[in-house]
N, C-alpha and C positions, 0 to 999 in steps of 0.2 A: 216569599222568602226564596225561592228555588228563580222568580225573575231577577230577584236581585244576585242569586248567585253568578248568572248568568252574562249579566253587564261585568261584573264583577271580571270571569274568565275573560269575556272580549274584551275590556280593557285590558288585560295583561297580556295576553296572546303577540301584540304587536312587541312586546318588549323582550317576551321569549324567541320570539323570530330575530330580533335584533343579536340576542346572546350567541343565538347555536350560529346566523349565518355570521357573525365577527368570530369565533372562533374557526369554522370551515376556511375563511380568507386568511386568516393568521399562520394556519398549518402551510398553505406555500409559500407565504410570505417570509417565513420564519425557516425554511427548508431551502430557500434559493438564498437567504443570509447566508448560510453554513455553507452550502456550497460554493458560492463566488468567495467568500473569507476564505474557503481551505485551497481555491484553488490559486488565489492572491498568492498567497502563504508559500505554497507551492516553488511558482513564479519567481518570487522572490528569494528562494532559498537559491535558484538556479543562476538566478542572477549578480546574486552577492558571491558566488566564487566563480571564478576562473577554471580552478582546478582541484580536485584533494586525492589522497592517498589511502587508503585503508589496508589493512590487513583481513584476510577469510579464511576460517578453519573451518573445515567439510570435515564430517564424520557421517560414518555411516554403519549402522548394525541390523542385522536381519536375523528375523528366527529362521529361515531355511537355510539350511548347510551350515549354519554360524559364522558368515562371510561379514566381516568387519574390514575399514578401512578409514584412512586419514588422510588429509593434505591440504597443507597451509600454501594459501600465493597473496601475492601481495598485487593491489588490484589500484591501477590510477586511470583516473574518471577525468579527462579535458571534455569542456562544455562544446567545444566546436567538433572533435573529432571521434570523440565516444570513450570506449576506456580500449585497456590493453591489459597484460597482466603477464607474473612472473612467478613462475612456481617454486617455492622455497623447498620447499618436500611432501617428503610421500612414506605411507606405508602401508601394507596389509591388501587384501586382495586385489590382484592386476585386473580382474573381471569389474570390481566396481572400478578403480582408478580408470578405466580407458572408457567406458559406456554410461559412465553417469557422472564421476568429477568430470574428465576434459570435454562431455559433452556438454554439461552444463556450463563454464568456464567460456567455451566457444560459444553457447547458446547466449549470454551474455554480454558476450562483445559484439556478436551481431547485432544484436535485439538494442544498444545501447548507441549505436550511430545511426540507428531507425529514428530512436529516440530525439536524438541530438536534431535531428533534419528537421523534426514534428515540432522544435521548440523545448523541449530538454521534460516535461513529465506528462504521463501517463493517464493522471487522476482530473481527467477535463471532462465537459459535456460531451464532445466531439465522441468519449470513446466509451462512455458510461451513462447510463441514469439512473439517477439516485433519487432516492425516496430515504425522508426523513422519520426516523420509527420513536425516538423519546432521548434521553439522556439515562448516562451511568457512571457511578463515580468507578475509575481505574485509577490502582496504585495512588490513590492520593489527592487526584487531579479528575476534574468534572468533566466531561465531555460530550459531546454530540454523540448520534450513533445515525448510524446512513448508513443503509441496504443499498448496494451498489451489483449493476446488471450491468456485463459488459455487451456491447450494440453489436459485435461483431465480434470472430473468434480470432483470440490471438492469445498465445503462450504469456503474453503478459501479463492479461489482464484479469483482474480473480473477479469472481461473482461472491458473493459473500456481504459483510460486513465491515464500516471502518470507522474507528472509534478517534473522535476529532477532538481536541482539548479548547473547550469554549472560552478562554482567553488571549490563544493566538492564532486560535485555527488550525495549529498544526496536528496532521497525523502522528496519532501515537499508538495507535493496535490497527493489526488487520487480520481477520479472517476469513478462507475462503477458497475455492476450487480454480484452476483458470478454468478459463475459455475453452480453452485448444491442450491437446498433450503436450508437456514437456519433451520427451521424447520416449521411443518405444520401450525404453528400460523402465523409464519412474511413469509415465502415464500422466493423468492428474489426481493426484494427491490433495488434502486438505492442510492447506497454510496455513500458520499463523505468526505473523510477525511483529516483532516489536522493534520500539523505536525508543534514543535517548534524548537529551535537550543538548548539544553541543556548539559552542561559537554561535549561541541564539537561534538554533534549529532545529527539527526531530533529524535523527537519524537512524538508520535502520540498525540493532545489534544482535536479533537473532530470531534467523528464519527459519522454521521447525518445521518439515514438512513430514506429513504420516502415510505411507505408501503401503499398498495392500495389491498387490498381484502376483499374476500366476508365475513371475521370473523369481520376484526379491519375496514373495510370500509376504509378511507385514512387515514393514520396515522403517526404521527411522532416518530420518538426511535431516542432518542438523549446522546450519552454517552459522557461526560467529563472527562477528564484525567489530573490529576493535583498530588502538591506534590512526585513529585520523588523524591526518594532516592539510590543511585546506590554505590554499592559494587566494586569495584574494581578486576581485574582479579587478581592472583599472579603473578610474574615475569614469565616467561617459566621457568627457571630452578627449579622455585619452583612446579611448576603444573609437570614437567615431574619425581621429586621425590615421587610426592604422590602413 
């Protein structure tokens, strides 16, 4: 009895080796899908416009001193030469208005014809690796979930997580720290950003950032992103005449 158990186990051993190493090869296989998809996706979001317009409302509250503030600008993003931007208004403390909106604002427009030079996004091999951890249903919609490790430090780039909608690839949540400080007022802070479906793409609508130091004490910077307006690429024959 106990030899036939034994034939028994060795015949099935080679099939249990079959199960666990086809699921081992599945998990990369199935993790470099979701990344080349999201970074397609990406690609192509940059590709299909030319140009667009948005609107950005910065708010800011801190429990230390009770220093509040506000300002809306209106922010245009061209694919070749990065964005620029136009301050509508302002109000409430001049300490945050000049050391964390127009520094941020500038940090922006810098960071944004870096962008433009690299190919117009961020979320590539080149600047991350990603590791695929399972799926979660957000707001509705199924998604991927990807631990993302930026290779190198930059203000950009967050370490964290990002939540990929498994129908078009596109990013639709991000959580996460950067790399690098923003700058010496806000530091790094914990992100989390969300994104909407617009003219068939995610777009960013609001980046919530939670800041905790010794300047702003615990703080919130909260940016709204609304009113787009998107330009259109030209056809390729038209872009490779120019």
């Amino acid at each position: 009895m106990r030899l036939h158990h034994l034939k028994i186990a060795a015949w099935l051993l080679p099939c249990v080796c079959v199960v666990v190493c086809a699921g081992s090869d599945a998990a990369p296989a199935e993790q470099s899908r979701v990344v080349e998809g999201m970074v397609r996706a990406q690609a192509a979001r940059f590709e299909r416009f030319e140009a667009y317009t948005r609107i950005q409302h910065y708010s800011v509250t801190t429990d230390r001193f009770g220093l509040k503030a506000e300002m809306v600008a209106r922010i245009h993003r061209d694919r070749v030469k990065g964005k620029s931007y136009e301050v509508i208004s302002r109000s409430g403390s001049l300490v945050i208005q000049s050391h964390v909106f127009d520094a941020l604002l500038e940090a922006e427009v810098a960071s944004s014809a870096a962008t433009a030079q690299q190919g117009g996004e961020l979320l590539t091999p080149e600047n991350y690796s990603f590791r695929l951890v399972g799926q979660q249903e957000l707001s509705g919609r199924r998604c991927w979930v990807l631990e993302s490790e930026p290779k190198h430090k930059d203000k950009r780039l967050l370490k964290g997580k990002i939540w990929v909608d498994t129908e078009d690839f596109g990013v639709v949540h991000v959580e996460g720290r950067p790399s690098d400080s923003l700058s010496f007022w806000v530091g790094r802070p914990v992100i989390v950003q969300e994104f909407t479906k617009l003219s068939g793409f995610w777009w960013a609508t609001r980046r919530h950032s939670y800041i905790d130091n010794m300047f702003l004490g615990k703080s919130d910077l909260v940016i709204d992103y609304s009113d787009y307006q998107f330009q259109p690429a030209p056809p390729p024959d038209v872009q490779a005449g120019r």
